[in-house]
C-alpha positions in Angstrom: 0.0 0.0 0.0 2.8 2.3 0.1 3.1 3.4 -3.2 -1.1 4.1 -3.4 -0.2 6.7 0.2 2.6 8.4 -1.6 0.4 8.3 -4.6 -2.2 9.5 -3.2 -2.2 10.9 0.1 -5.4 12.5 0.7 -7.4 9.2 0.1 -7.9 7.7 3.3 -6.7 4.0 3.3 -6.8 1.2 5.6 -4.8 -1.8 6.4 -6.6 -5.1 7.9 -5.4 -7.7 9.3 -7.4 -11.1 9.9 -7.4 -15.3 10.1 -10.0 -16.9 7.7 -11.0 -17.4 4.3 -10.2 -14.6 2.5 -13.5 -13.9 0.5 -15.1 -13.8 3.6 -12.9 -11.7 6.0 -12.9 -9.2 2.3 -17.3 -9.2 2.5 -16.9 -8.5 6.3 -14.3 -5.6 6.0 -15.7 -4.1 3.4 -19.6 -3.8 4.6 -19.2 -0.2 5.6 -17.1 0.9 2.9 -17.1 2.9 -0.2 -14.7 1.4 -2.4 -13.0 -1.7 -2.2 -10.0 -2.0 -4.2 -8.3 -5.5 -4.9 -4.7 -6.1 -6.8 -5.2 -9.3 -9.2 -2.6 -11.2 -11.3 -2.0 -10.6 -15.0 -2.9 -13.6 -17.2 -0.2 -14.5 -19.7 -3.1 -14.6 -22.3 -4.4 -11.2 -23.7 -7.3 -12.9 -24.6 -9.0 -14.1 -21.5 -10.0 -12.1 -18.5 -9.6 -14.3 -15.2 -10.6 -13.4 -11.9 -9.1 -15.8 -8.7 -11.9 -16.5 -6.3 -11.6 -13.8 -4.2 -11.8 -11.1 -6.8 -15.0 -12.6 -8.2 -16.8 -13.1 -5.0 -16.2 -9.3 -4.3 -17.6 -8.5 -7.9 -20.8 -10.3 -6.8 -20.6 -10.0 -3.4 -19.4 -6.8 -1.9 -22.0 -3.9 -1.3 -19.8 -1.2 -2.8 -18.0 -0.5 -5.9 -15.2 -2.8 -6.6 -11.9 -1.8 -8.2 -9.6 -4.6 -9.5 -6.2 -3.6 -10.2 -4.1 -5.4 -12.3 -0.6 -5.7 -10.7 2.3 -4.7 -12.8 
């Protein structure tokens, strides 16, 4: 998250910290919030977009907008 701060700096951000499955500790901390950002891996094929399991249960899943951002 450094880079977003430095980035970024009047955009409040918070780091979490929890134990359990990850799609579910994501719905739980992001209930309240107003946008949920989430890094995903590039797929070596231009031609296919695929989501792990976590990004797609916060597409369906999470009350607020959802940004997925592709890491470099």
């Amino acid at each position: 998250m450094a880079p977003g701060r430095t980035d970024v700096p009047d955009v409040p951000m918070v780091e979490h910290l929890d134990r359990g499955h990850a799609s579910q500790v994501l719905l739980a901390a992001s209930a309240h919030s107003r946008l949920t950002v989430i890094g995903r891996r590039r797929h070596p094929s231009q031609l296919t977009w695929k989501l792990g399991p976590v990004a797609h249960a916060a597409l369906h899943h999470v009350p607020c907008p959802v940004a997925l951002v592709p890491h470099k």
